[in-house]
N, CA, C and O atoms as a printed pandas DataFrame, in Angstrom:
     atom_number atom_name residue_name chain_id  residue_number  x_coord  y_coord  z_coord
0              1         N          UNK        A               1   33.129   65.209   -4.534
1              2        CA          UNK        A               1   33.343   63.899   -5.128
2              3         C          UNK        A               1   32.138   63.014   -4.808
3              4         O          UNK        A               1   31.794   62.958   -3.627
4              5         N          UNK        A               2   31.469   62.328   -5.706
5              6        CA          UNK        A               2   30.408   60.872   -5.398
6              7         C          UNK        A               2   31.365   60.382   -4.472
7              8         O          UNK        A               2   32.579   60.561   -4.378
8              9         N          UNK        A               3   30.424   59.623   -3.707
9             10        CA          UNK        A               3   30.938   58.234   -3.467
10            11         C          UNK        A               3   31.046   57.398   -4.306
11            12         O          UNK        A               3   30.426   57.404   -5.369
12            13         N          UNK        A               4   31.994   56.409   -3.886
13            14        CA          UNK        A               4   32.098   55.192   -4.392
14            15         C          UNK        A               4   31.867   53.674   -3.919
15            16         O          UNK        A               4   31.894   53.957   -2.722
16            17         N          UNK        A               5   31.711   52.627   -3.920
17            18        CA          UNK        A               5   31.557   51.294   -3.334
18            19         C          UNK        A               5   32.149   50.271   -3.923
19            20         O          UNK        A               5   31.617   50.186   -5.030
20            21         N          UNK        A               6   32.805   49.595   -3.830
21            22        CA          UNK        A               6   33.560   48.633   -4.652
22            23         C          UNK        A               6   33.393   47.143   -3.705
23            24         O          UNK        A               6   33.224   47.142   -2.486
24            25         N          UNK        A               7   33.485   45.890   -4.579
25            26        CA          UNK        A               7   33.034   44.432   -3.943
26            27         C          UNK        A               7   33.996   43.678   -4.538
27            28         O          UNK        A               7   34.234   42.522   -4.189
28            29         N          UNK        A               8   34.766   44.448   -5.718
29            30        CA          UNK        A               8   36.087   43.443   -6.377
30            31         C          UNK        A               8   36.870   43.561   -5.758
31            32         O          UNK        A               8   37.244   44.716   -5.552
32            33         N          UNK        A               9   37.583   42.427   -5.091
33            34        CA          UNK        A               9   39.094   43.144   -4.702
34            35         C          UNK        A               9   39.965   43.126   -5.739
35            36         O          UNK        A               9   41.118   43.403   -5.405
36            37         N          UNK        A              10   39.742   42.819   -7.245
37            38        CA          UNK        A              10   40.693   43.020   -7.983
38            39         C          UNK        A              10   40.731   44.619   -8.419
39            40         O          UNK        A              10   41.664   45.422   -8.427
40            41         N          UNK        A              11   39.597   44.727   -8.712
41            42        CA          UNK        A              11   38.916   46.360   -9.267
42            43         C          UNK        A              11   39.785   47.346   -7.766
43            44         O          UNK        A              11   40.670   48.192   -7.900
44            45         N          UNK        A              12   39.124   46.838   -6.371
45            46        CA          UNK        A              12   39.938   47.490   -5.150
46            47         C          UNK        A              12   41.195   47.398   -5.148
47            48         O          UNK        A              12   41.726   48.338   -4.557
48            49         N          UNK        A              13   41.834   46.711   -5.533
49            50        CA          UNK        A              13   43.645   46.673   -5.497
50            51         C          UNK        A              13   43.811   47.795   -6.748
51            52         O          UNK        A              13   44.627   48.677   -6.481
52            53         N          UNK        A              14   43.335   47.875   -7.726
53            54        CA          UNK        A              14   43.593   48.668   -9.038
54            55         C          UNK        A              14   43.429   50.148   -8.876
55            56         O          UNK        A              14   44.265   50.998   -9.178
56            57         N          UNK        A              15   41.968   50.390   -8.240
57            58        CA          UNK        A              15   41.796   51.503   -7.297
58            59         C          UNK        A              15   42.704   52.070   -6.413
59            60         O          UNK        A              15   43.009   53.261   -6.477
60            61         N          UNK        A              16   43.106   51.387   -5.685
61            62        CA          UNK        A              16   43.987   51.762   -4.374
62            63         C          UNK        A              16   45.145   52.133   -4.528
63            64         O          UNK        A              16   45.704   52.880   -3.725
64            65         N          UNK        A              17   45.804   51.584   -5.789
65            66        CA          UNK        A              17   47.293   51.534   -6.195
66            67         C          UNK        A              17   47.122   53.042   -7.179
67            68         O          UNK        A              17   48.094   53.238   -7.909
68            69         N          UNK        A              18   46.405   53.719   -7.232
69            70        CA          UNK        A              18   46.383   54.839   -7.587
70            71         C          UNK        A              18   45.817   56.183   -7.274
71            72         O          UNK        A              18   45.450   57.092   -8.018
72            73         N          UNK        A              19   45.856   56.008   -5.318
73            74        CA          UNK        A              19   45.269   56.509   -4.660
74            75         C          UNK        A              19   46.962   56.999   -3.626
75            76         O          UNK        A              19   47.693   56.171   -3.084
76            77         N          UNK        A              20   47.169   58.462   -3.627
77            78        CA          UNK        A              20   48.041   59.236   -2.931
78            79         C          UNK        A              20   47.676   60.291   -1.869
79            80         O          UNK        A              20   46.838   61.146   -2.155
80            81         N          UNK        A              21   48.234   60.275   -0.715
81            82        CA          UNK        A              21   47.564   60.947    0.254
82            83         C          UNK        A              21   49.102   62.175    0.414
83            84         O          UNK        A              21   50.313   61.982    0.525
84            85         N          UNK        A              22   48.402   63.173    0.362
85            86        CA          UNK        A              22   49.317   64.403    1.287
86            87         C          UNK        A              22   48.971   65.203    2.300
87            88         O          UNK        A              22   47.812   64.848    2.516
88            89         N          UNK        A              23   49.248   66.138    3.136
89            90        CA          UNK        A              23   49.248   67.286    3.863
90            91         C          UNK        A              23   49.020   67.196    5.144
91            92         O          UNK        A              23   50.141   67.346    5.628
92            93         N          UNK        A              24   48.253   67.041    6.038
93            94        CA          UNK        A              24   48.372   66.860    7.623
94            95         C          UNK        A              24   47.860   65.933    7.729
95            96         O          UNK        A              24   46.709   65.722    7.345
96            97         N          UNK        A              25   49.086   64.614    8.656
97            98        CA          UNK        A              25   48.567   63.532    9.274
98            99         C          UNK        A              25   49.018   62.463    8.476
99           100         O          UNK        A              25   50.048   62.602    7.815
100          101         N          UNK        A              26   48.230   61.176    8.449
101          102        CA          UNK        A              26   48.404   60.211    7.267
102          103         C          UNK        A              26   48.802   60.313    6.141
103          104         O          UNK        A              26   47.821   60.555    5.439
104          105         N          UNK        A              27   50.433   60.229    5.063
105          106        CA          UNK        A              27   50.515   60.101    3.887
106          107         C          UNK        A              27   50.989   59.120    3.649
107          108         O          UNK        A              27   51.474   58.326    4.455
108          109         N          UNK        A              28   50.896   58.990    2.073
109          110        CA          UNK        A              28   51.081   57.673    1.427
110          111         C          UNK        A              28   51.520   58.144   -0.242
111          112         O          UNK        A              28   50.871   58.986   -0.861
112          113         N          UNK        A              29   52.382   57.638   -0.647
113          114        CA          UNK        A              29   52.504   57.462   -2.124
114          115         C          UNK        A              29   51.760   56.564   -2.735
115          116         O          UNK        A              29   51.472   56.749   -3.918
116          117         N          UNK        A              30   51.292   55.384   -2.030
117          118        CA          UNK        A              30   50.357   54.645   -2.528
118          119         C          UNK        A              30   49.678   53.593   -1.145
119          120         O          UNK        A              30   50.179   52.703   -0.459
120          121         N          UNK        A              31   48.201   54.292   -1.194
121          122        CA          UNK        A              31   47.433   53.528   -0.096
122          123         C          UNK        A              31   47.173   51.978   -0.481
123          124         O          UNK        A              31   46.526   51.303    0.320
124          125         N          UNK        A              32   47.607   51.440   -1.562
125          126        CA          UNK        A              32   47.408   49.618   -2.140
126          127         C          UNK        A              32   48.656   49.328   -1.174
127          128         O          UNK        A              32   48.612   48.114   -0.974
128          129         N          UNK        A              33   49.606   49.798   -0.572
129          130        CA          UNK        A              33   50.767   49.267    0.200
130          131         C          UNK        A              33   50.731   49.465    1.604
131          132         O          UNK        A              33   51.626   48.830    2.162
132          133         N          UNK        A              34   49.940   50.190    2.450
133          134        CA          UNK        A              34   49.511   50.581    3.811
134          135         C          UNK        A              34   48.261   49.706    3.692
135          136         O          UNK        A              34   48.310   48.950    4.663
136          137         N          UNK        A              35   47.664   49.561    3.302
137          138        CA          UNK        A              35   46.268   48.359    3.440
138          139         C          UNK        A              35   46.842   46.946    3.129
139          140         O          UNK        A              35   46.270   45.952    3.577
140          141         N          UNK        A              36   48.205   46.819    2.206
141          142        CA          UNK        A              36   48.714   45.640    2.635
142          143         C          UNK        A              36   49.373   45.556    4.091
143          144         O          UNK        A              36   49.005   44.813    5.001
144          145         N          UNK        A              37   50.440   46.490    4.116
145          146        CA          UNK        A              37   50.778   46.571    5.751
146          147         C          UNK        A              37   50.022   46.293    7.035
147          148         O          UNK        A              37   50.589   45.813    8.017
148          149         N          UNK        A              38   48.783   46.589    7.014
149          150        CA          UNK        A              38   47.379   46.923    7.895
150          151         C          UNK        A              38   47.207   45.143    7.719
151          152         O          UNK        A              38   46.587   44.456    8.531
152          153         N          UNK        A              39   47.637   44.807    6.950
153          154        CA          UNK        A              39   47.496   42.812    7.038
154          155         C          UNK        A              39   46.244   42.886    5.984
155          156         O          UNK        A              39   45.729   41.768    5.970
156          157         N          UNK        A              40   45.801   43.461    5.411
157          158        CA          UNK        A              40   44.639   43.391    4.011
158          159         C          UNK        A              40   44.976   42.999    3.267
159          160         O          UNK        A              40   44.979   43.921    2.451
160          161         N          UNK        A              41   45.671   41.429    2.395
161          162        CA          UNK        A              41   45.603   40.814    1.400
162          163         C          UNK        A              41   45.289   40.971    0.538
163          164         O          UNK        A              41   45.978   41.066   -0.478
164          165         N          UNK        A              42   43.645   41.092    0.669
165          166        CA          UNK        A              42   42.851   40.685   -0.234
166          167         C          UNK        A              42   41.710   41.264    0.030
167          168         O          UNK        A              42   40.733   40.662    0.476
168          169         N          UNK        A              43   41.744   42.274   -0.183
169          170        CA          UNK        A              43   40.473   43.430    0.619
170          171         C          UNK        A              43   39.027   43.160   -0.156
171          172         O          UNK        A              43   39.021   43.417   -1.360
172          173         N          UNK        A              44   38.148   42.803    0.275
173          174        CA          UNK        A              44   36.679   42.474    0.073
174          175         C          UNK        A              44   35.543   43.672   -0.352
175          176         O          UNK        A              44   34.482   43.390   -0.910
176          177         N          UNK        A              45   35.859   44.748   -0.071
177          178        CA          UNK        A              45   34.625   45.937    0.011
178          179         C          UNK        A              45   35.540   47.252    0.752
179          180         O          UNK        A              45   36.224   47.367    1.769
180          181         N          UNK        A              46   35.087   48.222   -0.480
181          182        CA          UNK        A              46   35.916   49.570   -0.604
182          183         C          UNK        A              46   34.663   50.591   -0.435
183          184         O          UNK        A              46   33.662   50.394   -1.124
184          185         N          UNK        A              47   34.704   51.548    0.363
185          186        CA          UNK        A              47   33.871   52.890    0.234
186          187         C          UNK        A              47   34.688   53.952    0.366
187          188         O          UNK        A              47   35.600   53.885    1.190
188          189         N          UNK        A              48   34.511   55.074   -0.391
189          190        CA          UNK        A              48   35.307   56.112   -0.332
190          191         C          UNK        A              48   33.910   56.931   -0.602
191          192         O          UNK        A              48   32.841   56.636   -1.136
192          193         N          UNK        A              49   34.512   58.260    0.114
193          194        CA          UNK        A              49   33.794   59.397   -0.015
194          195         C          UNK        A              49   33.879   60.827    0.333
195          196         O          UNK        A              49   34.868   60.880    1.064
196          197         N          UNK        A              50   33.443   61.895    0.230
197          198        CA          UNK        A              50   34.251   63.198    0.494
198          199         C          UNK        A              50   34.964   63.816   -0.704
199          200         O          UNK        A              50   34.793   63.495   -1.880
200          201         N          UNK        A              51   35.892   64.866   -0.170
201          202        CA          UNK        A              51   36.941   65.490   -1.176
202          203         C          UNK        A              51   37.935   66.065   -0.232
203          204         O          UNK        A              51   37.744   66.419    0.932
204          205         N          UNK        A              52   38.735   66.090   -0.744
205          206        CA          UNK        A              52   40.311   66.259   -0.286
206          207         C          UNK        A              52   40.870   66.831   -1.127
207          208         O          UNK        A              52   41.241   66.173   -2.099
208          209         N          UNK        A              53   41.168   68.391   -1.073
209          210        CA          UNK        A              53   42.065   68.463   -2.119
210          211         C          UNK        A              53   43.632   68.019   -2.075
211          212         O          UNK        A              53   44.236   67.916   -3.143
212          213         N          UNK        A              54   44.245   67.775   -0.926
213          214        CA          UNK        A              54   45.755   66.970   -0.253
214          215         C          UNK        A              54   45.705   65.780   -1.195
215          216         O          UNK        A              54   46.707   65.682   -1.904
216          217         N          UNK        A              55   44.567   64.652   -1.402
217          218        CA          UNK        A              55   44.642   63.513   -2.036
218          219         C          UNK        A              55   44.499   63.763   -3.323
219          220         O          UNK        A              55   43.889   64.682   -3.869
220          221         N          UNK        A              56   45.304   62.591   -3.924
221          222        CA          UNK        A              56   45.140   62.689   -5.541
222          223         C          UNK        A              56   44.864   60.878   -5.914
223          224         O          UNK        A              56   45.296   59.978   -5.194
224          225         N          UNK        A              57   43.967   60.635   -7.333
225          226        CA          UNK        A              57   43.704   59.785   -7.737
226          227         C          UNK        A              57   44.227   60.113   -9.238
227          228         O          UNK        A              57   44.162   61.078  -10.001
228          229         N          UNK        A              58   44.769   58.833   -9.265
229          230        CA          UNK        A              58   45.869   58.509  -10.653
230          231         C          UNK        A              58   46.070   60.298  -11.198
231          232         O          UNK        A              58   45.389   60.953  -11.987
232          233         N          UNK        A              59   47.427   60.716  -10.300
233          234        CA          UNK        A              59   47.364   61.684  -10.752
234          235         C          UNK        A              59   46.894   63.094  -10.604
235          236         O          UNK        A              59   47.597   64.095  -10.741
236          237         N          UNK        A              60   45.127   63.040  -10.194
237          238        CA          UNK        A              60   44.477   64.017  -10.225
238          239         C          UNK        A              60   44.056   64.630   -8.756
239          240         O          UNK        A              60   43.925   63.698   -7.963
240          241         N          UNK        A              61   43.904   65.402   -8.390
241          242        CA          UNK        A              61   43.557   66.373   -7.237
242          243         C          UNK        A              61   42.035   67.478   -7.581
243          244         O          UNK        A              61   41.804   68.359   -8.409
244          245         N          UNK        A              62   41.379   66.950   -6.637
245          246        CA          UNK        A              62   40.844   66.740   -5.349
246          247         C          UNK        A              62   40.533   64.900   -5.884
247          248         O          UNK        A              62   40.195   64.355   -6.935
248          249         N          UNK        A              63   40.870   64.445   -4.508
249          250        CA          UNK        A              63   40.339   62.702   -4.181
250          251         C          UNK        A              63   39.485   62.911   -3.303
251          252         O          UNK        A              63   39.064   64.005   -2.927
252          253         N          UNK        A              64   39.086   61.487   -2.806
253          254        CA          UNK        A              64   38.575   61.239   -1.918
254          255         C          UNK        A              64   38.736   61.664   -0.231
255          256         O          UNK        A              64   39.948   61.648   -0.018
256          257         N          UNK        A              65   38.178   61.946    0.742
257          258        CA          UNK        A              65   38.619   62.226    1.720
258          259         C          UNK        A              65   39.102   61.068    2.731
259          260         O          UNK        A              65   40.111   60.958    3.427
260          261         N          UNK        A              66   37.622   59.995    2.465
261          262        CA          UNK        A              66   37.697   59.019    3.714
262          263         C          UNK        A              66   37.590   57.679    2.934
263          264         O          UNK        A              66   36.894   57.517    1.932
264          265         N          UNK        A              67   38.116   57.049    3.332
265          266        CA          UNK        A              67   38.605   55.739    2.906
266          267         C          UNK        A              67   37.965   54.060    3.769
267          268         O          UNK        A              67   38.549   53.830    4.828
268          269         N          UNK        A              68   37.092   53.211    3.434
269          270        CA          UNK        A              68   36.856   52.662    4.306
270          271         C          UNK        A              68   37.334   50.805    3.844
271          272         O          UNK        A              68   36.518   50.178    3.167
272          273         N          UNK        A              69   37.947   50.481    4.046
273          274        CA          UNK        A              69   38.666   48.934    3.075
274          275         C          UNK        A              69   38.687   47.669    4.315
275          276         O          UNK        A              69   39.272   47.588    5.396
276          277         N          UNK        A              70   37.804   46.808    3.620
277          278        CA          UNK        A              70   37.461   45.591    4.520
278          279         C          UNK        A              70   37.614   44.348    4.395
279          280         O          UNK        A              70   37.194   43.991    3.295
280          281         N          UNK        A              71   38.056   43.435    5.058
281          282        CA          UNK        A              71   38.837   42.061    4.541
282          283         C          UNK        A              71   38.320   40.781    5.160
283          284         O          UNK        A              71   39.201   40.028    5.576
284          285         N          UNK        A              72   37.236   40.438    5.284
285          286        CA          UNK        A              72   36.012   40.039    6.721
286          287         C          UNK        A              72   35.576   40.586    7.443
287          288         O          UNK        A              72   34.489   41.153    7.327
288          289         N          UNK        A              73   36.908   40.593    9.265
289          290        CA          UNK        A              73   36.427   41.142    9.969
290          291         C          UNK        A              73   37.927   42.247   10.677
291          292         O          UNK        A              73   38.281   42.723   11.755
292          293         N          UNK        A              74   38.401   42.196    9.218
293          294        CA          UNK        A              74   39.757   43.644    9.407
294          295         C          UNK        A              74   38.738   44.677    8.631
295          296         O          UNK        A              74   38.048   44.592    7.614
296          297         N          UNK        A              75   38.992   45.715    9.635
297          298        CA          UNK        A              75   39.044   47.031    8.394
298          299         C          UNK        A              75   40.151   47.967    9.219
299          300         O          UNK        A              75   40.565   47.957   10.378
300          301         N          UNK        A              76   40.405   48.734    8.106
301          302        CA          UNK        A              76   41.446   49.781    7.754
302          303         C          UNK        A              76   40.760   50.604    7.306
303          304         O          UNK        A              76   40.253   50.435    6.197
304          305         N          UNK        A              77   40.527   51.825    8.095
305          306        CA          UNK        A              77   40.172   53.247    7.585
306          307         C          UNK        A              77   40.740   53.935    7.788
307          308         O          UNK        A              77   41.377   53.873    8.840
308          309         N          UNK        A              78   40.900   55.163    6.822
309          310        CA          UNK        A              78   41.233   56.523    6.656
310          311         C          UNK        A              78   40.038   57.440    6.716
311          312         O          UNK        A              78   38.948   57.322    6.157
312          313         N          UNK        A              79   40.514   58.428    7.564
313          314        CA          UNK        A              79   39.757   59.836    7.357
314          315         C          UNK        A              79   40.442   60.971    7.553
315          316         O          UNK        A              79   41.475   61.118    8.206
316          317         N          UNK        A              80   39.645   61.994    6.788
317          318        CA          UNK        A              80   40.273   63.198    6.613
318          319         C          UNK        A              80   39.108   64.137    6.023
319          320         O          UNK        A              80   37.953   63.874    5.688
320          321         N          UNK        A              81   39.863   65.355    6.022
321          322        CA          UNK        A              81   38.835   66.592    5.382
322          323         C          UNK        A              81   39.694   67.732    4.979
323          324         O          UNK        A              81   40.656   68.233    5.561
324          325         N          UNK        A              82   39.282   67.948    4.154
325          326        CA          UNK        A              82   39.798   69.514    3.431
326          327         C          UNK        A              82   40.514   70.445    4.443
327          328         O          UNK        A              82   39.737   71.158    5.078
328          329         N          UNK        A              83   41.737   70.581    4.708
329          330        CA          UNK        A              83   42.117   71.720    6.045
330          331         C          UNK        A              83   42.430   70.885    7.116
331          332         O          UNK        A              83   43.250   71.266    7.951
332          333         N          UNK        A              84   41.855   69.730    7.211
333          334        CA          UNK        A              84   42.178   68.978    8.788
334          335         C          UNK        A              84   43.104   68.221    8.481
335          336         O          UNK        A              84   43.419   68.157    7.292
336          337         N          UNK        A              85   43.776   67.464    9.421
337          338        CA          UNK        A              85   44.901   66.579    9.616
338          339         C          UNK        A              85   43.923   65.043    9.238
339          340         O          UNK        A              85   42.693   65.089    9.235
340          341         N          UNK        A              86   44.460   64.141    9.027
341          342        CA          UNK        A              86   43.908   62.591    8.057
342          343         C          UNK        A              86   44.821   61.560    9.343
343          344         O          UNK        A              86   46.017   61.373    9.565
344          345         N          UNK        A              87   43.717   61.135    9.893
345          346        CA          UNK        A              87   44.239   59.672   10.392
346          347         C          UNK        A              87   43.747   58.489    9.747
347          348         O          UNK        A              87   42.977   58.350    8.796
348          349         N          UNK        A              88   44.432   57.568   10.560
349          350        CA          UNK        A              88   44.446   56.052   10.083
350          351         C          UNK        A              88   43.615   54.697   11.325
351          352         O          UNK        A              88   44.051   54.489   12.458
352          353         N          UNK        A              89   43.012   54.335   11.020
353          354        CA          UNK        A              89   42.451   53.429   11.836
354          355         C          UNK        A              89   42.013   51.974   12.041
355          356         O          UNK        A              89   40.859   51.546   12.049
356          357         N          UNK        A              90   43.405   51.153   12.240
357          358        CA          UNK        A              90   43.044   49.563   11.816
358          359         C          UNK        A              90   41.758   49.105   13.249
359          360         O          UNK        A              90   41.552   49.626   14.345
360          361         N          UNK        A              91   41.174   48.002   12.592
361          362        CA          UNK        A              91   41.026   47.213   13.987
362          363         C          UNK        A              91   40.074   45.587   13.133
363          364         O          UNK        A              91   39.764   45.504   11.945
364          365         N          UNK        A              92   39.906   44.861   13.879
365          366        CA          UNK        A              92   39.929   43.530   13.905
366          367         C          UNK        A              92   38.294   43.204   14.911
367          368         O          UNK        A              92   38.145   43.438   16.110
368          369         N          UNK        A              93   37.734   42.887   14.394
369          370        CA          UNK        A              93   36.230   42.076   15.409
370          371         C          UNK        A              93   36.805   40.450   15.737
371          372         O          UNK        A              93   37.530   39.722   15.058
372          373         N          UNK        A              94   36.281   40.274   16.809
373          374        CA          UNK        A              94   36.548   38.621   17.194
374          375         C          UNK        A              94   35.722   37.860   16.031
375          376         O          UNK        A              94   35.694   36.630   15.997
């Protein structure tokens, strides 16, 4: 899969809401509702990159692997890889 980079959070909410995670570790029917959970509103800047065949986008399989979604000074990442287990990783800068 390219990477991707995104700076809309409207385009990033549209993205996200059609982004599904399966198989070891982190899943989601839809990662636009765990990045709200994670306290991300209004997420500012999206990078995704990798392949996953576990993830699917609108639908389709292989997605993205790693997930990186930023809201100032929140980010919420995902990572994962083909065969490995996918964690989740909030955190917050002062």
């Amino acid at each position: 899969m390219n990477s991707l980079e995104l700076n809309d959070p409207i385009e990033i909410e549209a993205f996200l809401s059609k982004v599904s995670l399966s198989g070891l570790g982190f899943n989601t029917d839809c990662l636009l509702m765990d990045v709200y959970d994670a306290g991300l509103d209004y997420p500012d800047f999206l990078k995704a990159e990798g392949s996953d065949p576990a993830a699917c986008y609108d639908g389709t399989s292989p997605a993205w692997a790693k997930y990186h979604i930023r809201q100032g000074k929140r980010v919420f990442m995902i990572y994962g890889r083909s065969g490995g287990k996918r964690r989740s990783h909030f955190s917050e800068t002062p």
